[in-house]
N, C-alpha and C positions, 0 to 999 in steps of 0.2 A: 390675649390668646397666644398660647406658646406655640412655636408649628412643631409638627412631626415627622421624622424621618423614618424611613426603615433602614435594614444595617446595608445595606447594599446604597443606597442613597445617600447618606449624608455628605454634607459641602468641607470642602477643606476646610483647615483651622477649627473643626469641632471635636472634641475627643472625649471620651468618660475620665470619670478620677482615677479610676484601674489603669486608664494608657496613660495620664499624667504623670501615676507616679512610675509607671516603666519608664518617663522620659527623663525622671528625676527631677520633676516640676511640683508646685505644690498649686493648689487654687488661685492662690492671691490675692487680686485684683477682681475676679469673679464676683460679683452678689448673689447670684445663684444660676441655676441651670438657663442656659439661652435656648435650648429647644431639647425634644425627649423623642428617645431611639425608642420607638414600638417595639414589644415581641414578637417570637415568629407570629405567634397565633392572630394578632391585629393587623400582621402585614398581609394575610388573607382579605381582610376587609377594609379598603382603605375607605370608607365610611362612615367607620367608628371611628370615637376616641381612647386610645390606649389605658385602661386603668388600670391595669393587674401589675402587679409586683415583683412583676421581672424586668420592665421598662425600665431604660436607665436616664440619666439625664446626661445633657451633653454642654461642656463647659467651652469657653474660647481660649484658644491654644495661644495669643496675642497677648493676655492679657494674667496669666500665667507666670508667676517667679521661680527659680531655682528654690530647692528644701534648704532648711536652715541645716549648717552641721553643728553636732553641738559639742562644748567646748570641754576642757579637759577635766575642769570642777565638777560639770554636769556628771559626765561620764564615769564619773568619782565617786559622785552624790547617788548615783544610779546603782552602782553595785554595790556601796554601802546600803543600800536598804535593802537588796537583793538579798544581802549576805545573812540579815538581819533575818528575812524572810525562810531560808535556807538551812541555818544553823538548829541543829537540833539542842533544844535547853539543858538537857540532861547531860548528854557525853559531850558537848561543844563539835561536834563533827559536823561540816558543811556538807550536804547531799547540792546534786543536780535540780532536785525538784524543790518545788514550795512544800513545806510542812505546812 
């Protein structure tokens, strides 16, 4: 059984993937969620168990690594296909957007 927090309760060192990656952390180490942040509407009834689809889950902050940065070939490799994506067939002209 997983426990449940509401958002005013949760214990240090638990966070969503949304505050992760504000912290410039990636999952890691995680195998999956170690406990789930109820919605408002469940935090009414601490009775229930949280199912609806606004519950987040909460990962440990410990066990969490720094984002990969990626390297200079990738970054390379990445607007190469963008470009690919971009370029109109006809006049060769690169727009902003994906054709």
């Amino acid at each position: 059984m997983v426990s449940e927090y509401d958002r005013s309760t949760v214990p240090e060192g638990l966070v969503t993937r949304r505050q992760l990656r504000e912290m410039g952390l990636s999952p890691g180490g995680n195998e999956g969620p170690v406990a789930i942040l109820r919605c408002r509407l469940c935090a009414t009834r601490p009775q229930w168990s949280c199912r609806h689809p606004t519950r987040g889950y909460l990962l440990r902050v410990d066990l969490a690594v720094p984002k990969r940065v990626p390297t200079l070939a990738q970054e390379w490799a990445l607007d190469q296909a963008m470009a690919a994506r971009q370029t109109c067939g006809q006049c060769g002209r690169r727009f902003y957007i994906c054709l």
